[in-house]
C-alpha positions as semicolon CSV with decimal commas, in nm:
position;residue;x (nm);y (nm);z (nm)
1;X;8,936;-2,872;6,133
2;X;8,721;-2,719;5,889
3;X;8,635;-2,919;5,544
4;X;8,679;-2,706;5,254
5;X;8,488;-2,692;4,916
6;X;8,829;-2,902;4,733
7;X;8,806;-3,172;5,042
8;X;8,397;-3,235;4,983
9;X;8,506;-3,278;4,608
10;X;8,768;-3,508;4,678
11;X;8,571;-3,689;4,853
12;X;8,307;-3,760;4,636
13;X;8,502;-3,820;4,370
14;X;8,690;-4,104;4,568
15;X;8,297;-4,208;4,619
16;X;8,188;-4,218;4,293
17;X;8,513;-4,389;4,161
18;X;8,417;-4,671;4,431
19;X;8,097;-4,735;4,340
20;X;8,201;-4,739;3,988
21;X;8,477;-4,953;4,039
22;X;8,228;-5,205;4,260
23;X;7,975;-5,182;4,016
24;X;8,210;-5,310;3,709
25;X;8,340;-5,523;3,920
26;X;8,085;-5,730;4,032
27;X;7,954;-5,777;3,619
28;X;8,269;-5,894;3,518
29;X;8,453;-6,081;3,812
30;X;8,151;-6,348;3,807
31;X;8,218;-6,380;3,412
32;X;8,577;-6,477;3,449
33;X;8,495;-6,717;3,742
34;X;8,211;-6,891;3,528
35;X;8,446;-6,962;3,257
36;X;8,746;-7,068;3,459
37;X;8,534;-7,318;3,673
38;X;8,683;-7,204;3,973
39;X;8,535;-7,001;4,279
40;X;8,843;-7,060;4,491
41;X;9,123;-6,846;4,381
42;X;8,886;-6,532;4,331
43;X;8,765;-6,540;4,651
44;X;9,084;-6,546;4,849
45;X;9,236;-6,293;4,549
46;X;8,931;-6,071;4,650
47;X;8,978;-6,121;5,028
48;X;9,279;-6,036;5,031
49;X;9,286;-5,701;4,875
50;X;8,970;-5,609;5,115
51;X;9,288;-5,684;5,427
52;X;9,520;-5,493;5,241
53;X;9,301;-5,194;5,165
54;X;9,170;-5,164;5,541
55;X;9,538;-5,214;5,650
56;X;9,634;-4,938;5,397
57;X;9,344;-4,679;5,505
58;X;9,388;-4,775;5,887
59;X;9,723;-4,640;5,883
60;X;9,805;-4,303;6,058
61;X;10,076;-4,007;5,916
62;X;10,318;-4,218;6,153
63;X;10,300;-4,535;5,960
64;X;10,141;-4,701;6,229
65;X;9,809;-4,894;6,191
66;X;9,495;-4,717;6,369
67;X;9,315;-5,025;6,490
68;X;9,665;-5,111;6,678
69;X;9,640;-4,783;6,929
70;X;9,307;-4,830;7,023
């Protein structure tokens, strides 16, 4: 399969909307937790959208996780 000049753009984008996204997020997650006192519920809040975001991407055009037909 050959990548085409749209696919390479895509792709970027989805990069640079990432690092953006990572970037924000780690000046203004800390702020909240300082002020709320807690640690706790970000971290579980945080873990589990990094399980549900490799479950999402892992999954074929079946529906069926990758990892699982390994």
């Amino acid at each position: 399969m050959k990548a085409t000049e749209k696919d390479i753009e895509e792709t970027g984008l989805v990069g640079v909307i990432m690092l953006t996204a990572g970037i924000i997020g780690a000046a203004v997650i800390p702020i909240f937790s300082d002020k709320s006192l807690k640690r706790k519920p970000f971290l579980i809040v945080g873990a589990g959208q990094i399980s549900g975001i490799i479950f999402i991407f892992g999954i074929n055009k079946f529906g069926i996780p990758s990892f699982l037909l390994d």
